[in-house]
N, C-alpha and C positions, 0 to 999 in steps of 0.2 A: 504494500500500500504506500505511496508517494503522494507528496501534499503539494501543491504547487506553493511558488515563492511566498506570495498573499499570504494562503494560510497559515504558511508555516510563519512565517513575521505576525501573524495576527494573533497566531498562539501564542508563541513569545513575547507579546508584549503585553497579552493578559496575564503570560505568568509572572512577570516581574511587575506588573500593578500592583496582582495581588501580595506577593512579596510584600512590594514597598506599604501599602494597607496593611498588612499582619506587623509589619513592622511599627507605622503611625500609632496602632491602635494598642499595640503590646509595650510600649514605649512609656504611659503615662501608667498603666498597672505596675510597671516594674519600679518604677520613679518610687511611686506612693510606697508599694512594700517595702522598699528599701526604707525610704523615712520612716515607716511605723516599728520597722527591726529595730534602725539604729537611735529611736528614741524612748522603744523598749529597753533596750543595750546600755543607755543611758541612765535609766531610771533602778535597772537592777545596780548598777554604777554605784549607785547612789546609796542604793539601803545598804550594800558590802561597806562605803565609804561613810555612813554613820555610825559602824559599828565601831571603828580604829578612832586612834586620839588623833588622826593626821583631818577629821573632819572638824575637833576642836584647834588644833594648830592653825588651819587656813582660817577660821573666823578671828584666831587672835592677831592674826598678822594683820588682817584685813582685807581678808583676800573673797569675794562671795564666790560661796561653794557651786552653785547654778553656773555664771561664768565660766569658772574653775573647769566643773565636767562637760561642757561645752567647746570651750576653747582651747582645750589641752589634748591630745592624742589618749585616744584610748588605751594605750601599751605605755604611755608614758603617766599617766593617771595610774594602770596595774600598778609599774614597777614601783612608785610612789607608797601606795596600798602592801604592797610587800615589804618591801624595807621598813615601814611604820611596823606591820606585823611581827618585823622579825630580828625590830630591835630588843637592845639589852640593857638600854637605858630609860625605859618606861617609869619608873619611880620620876627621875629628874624630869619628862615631858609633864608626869601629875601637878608635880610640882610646881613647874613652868604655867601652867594650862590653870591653875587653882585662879591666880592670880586675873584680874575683869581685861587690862589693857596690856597690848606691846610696851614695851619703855624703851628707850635708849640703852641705856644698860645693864640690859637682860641678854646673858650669854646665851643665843641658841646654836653653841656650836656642836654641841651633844645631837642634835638631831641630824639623823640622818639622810633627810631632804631639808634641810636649812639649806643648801646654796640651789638648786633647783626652785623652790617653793621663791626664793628670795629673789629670783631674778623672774617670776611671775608676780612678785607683786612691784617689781619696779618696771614692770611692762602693761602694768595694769592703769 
C-alpha cells in the first residue's frame, strides 16, 4: 500500500500537531504537580526543621524561617538540619537560645552552621 506525497505530508503533519497538542496541554499538568511536590517538600521541611534548635537559632539571629526554607537549596537546608542534629554542643546552643535577642557579644562560634547561617542573614 503506497500513499501519494499529499497524504503522506498530510499525515505527518497531523502527527506532529498532535505531538505538539499533547505537549501544550501536558505542559501546564506537569508545571502544577511539580509546584504542589515541591511545596509539599517544603512544608515536610518545615515540621523536620521545628523539631532541631537550628529552627530557634535562625529566629535568634533574625533570620524568618519561611524565607529561610524558600530561598535556600533544599540539600543545603538538609545539610544545615544534620549538622544541628549531630552536634555535640547542644547544652551551649540551650544556653545561647535561652536568652530573647542576638547581642554583639554573644560567641556563636560553637555552632556548627554559624558561618553558613551568618552569611544568610547578611544576605538577607
Amino acid at each position: 500500500m503506497t500513499f501519494s506525497m499529499g497524504v503522506g505530508s498530510l499525515l505527518g503533519t497531523l502527527f506532529l500537531a498532535a505531538l505538539v497538542m499533547a505537549v501544550v496541554v501536558m505542559m501546564p499538568v506537569v508545571i502544577g504537580r511539580n509546584l504542589v511536590r515541591g511545596h509539599d517538600y517544603r512544608n515536610r521541611l518545615n515540621r523536620e526543621l521545628a523539631s532541631l534548635r537550628l529552627s530557634k537559632m535562625l529566629g535568634f539571629l533574625g533570620i524568618d524561617k519561611s524565607a529561610y526554607l524558600h530561598q535556600q537549596q533544599a540539600r543545603e537546608i538538609r545539610t544545615h538540619m544534620e549538622k544541628c542534629d549531630g552536634c555535640g554542643d547542644k547544652h551551649l546552643c540551650d544556653e545561647t537560645l535561652s536568652s530573647e535577642t542576638v547581642s554583639q557579644d554573644v560567641d556563636l562560634g560553637f555552632c556548627v552552621n554559624n558561618e553558613s547561617l551568618e552569611k544568610i542573614r547578611e544576605n538577607a
